[in-house]
C-alpha positions in Angstrom: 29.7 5.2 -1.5 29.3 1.5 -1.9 26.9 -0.1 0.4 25.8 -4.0 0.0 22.4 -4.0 -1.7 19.3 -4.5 0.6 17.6 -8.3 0.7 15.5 -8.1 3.4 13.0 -11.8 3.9 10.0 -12.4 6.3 8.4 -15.5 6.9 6.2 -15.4 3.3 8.0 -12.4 1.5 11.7 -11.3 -0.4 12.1 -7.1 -0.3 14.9 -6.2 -3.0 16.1 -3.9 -5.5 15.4 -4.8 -8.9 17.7 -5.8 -11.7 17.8 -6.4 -15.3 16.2 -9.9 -15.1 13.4 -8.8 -13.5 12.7 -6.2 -16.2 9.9 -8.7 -17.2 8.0 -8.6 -13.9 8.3 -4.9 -13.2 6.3 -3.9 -16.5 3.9 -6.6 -15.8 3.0 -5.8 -12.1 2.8 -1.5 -13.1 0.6 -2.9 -16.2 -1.8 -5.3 -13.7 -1.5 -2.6 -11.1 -2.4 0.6 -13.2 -5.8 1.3 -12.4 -6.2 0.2 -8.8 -2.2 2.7 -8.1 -2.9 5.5 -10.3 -5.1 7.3 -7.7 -2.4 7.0 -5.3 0.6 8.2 -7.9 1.8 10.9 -9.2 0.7 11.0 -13.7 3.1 8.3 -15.5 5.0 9.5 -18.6 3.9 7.5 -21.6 6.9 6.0 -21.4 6.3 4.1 -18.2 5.0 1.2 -18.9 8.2 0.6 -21.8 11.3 -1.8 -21.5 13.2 1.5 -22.4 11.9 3.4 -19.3 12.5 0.5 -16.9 16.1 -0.7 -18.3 16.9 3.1 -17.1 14.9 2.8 -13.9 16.7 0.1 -12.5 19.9 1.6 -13.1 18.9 4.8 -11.5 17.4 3.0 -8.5 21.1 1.1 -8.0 23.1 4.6 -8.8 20.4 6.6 -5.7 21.0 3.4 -3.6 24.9 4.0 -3.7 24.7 7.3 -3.2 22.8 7.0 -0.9 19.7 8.8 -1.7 16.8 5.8 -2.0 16.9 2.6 -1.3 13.9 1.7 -4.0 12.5 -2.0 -3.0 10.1 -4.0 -4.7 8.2 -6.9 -2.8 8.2 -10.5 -4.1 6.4 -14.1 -2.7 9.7 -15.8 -1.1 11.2 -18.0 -4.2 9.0 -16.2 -6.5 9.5 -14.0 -9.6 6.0 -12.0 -9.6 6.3 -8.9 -7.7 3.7 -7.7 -5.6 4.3 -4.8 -4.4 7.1 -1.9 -3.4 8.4 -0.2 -0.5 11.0 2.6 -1.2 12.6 5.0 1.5 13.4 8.3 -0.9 14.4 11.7 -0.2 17.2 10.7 2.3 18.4 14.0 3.5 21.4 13.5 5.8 23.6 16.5 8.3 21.7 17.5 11.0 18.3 15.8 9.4 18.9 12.0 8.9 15.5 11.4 7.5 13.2 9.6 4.7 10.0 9.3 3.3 8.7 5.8 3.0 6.6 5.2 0.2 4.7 1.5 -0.3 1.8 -0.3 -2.4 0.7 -3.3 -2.7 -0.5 -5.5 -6.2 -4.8 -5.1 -6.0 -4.8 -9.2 -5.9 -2.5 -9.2 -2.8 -4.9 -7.0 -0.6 -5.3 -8.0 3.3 -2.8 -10.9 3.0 -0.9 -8.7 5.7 2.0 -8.3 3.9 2.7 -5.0 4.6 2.4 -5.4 8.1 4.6 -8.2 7.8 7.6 -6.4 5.7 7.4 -3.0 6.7 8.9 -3.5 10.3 11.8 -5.2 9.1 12.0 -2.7 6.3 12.0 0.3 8.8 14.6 -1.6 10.8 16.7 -1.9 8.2 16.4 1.8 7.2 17.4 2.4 10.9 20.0 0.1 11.3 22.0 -0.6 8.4 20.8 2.6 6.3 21.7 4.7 9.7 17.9 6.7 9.4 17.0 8.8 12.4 13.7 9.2 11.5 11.0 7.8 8.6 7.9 9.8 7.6 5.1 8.6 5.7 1.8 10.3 5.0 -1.7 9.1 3.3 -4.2 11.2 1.5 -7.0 11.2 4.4 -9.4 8.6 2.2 -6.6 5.8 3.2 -8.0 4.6 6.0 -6.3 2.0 5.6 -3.0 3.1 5.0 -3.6 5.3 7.8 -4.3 2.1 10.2 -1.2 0.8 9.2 1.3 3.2 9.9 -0.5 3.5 13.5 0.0 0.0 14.5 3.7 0.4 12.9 4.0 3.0 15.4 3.7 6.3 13.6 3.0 9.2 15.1 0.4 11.8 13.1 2.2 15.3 13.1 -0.1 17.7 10.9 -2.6 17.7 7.9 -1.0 19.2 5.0 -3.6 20.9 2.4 -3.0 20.1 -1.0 0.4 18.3 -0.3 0.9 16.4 -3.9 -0.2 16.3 -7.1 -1.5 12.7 -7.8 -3.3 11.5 -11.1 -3.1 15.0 -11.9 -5.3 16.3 -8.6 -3.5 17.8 -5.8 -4.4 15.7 -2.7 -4.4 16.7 1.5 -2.6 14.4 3.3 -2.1 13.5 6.6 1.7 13.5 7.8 2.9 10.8 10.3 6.6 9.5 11.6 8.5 7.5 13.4 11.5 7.9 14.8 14.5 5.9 15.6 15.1 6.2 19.4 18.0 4.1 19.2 20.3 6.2 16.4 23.6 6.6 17.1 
């Protein structure tokens, strides 16, 4: 299935998929980003942080896109080549579910600029409108409070507490499980 690629733009901020050119800007924001993300990950291969393992990335993020599986984003400053963060909708399951998981971070030195609350609706809206999701779920280990604030003023709903949930940095993690739902899906 071939499906135009997502550019989504807000008032300060470009959400896109990668490509080769910005193979540059991707290992440099994981690199700048490792410490203050790796709590919130899953372990890297040692490969991660390589040309080699991004040059294949960024294929694989265009091949899931068209067949419609992800739709893997990465956040940059309008007119700018730094990228500052990610949102990804993964896990697309489609027949009688029509859902996603949305996954986001943010670069350490771009905390409480309110970009996420700035991209995330219009990324949501996209996933509902043009990616045809009925329904987006996101959960936060329960130390996020301030993940946890975001998705509430987004609109998400908390459905459950799921004990041990994922294994990140190597520690299995509780999370809290919260969605929102597309009331307008056709």
């Amino acid at each position: 299935m071939f499906r135009a690629l997502p550019f989504i733009e807000s008032e300060r901020l470009t959400l896109r998929l990668l490509s080769q050119e910005d193979l540059e800007a991707v290992l440099s924001y994981w690199r700048d980003n490792q410490e203050h993300l790796a709590p919130y990950g899953p372990a890297w291969p040692d490969s991660y942080l390589t040309e080699e393992f991004w040059i294949e990335q960024i294929k694989k993020h265009l091949v899931e896109y068209s067949d419609d599986v992800s739709a893997r984003m990465f956040l940059f400053e309008r007119g700018g080549t730094e990228i500052v963060g990610n949102v990804s909708f993964a896990g697309i399951l489609r027949s009688a579910a029509q859902f996603c998981y949305l996954g986001y971070n943010l670069a350490q030195n771009k905390q409480r600029l309110g970009y996420m609350t700035e991209i995330l609706p219009l990324a949501i809206n996209f996933a509902f409108d043009k990616m045809r999701i009925h329904r987006v779920m996101a959960n936060y280990m329960p130390s996020n409070e301030r993940s946890g604030r975001l998705l509430k003023r987004l609109g998400f709903t908390v459905e459950g507490y799921a004990r041990d949930y994922l294994c990140l940095n190597g520690k299995w993690e509780d999370h809290i499980l919260t969605s929102f739902s597309n009331a307008n899906w056709k």
